[in-house]
C-alpha positions, 0 to 999 in steps of 0.5 A: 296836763295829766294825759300829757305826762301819762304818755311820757310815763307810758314811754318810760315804762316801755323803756324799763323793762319791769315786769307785771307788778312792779313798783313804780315809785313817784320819785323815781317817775320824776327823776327819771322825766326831769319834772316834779313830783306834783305832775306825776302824782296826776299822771299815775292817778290817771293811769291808775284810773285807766287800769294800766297801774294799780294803786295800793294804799300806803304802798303807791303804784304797781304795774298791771301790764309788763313792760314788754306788752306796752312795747307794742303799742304806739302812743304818740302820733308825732314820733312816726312823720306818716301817722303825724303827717296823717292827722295834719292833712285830715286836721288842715282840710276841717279847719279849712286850711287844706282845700279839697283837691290837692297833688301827692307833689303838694302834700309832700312839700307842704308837710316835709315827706318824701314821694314815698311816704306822701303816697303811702299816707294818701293811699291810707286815706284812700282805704279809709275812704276819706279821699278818692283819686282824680284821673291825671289830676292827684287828690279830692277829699271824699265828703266829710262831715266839716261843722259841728252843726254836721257833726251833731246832725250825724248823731241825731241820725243814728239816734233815730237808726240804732235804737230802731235797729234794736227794735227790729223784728229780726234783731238776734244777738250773735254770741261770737260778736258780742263776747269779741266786742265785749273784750275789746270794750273790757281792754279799753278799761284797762288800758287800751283807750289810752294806749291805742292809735286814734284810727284804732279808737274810731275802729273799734268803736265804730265796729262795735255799734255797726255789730249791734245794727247789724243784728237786726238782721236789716241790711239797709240799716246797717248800710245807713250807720256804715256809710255815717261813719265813713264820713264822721271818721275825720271829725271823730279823730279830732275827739280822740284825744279826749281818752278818758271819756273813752272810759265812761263810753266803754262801760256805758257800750258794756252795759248796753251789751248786759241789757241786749243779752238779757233779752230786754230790748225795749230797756236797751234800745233806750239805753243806746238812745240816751247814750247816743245823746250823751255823747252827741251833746259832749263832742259839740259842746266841747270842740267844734271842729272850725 
């Protein structure tokens, strides 16, 4: 429920116009959403955690970011059709409610687009390359991974490649990536793993161990971890709601960045094992995709 109102906070705070610091009182949130007080005291604690508030002792909530820098972000999927339409065709073909090949004329009456918006939420998909198109004959989804069992077997994968990769006798860390990465990891700490789009969540996470394999200075390897990732995309999206643990996962990828910089590549390429384990093990408990 918390993450639920967090949003409808977010969306407030967009629309207020306070600046960096401002108080947010609780009583005002709950006014202001038609809800009780009890709902919004977990919301602004969660986003306390998430770095988007800061809570002060006896005094309550301030803000970390003004109104005017959460104004550029879009939270919620469903108020644009195409990025809703986006997440229902990707969420319908894992659940088997969507088969593999279909018409651009079949997905915009199916879900209520236009011509226009159906081809530009299937060329998205397209780019992404989760479907490739069927000469006179519309769409076919690419091969995605569509079972837990898939999905967990992805994980194994890359718990035998990465922590090799950072084995490799070529292995450099690339300062310049390294400091990129290590801000984007630092943002999703403060505030961007609530706040980013989905797809921008499976980016930014799925660059960032590509980055790291790519320092071995093997291609081949870095090829094998790219090509996982295109597949995992769709399952992966469906774990995104899960934002808090983004947290955890942020700090854990800050932490093996400390380890790889301080030249103990044996400590890391266990860290990066562990922590691909961990997560292997709570996305297929937690959810399976059908």
């Amino acid at each position: 429920m918390a993450p639920t109102i967090a949003m409808q906070v977010i969306d407030l705070l967009r629309r207020s116009e306070l600046d960096r610091g401002a108080h947010v009182r609780e009583q005002w949130v709950a006014n202001s959403l038609g809800t009780s007080r009890s709902p919004v005291r977990k919301a602004l604690a969660y986003l306390a955690e998430l770095g988007l508030l800061t809570r002060e002792p006896n005094r309550g909530y301030f803000l970390e970011r003004s109104a005017g820098e959460l104004g550029g972000v879009e939270l919620s999927a469903g108020e644009d059709v195409e990025e809703d339409a986006y997440f229902r065709i990707g969420d319908d073909h894992l659940t088997g409610r969507l088969e593999a090949n279909f018409t651009t004329a079949e997905i915009g009456r199916r879900y209520d687009l236009t011509t226009r918006q159906a081809e530009r939420v299937l060329a998205r998909m397209e780019r992404e390359d989760l479907l490739r198109r069927r000469p006179g004959r519309g769409w076919q989804f690419q091969h995605v991974l569509t079972t837990a069992e898939a999905h967990a077997q992805s994980y194994r994968f890359r718990m035998i490649v990465e922590p090799a990769a950072v084995l490799e006798p070529g292995f450099t860390v690339d300062a310049e990536s390294f400091a990129l990465h290590r801000k984007q990891q630092e943002q999703l700490l403060r505030g961007d793993a609530l706040l980013l789009p989905r797809g921008e969540l499976f980016r930014v996470n799925a660059e960032f161990h590509e980055m790291i394999v790519g320092c071995s200075g093997n291609a081949y390897l870095l090829e094998s971890v790219r090509r996982v990732n295109r597949v995992r995309r769709l399952i992966e999206y469906r774990h995104q709601s899960e934002r808090q643990r983004l947290v955890h996962q942020a700090e854990e990828h800050l932490r093996l960045l400390d380890l790889l910089e301080s030249g103990d590549l044996t400590a890391a390429s266990q860290f990066l094992h562990a922590h691909l384990d961990a997560v292997r093990i709570r996305k297929t408990r937690s959810r399976t995709p059908n």
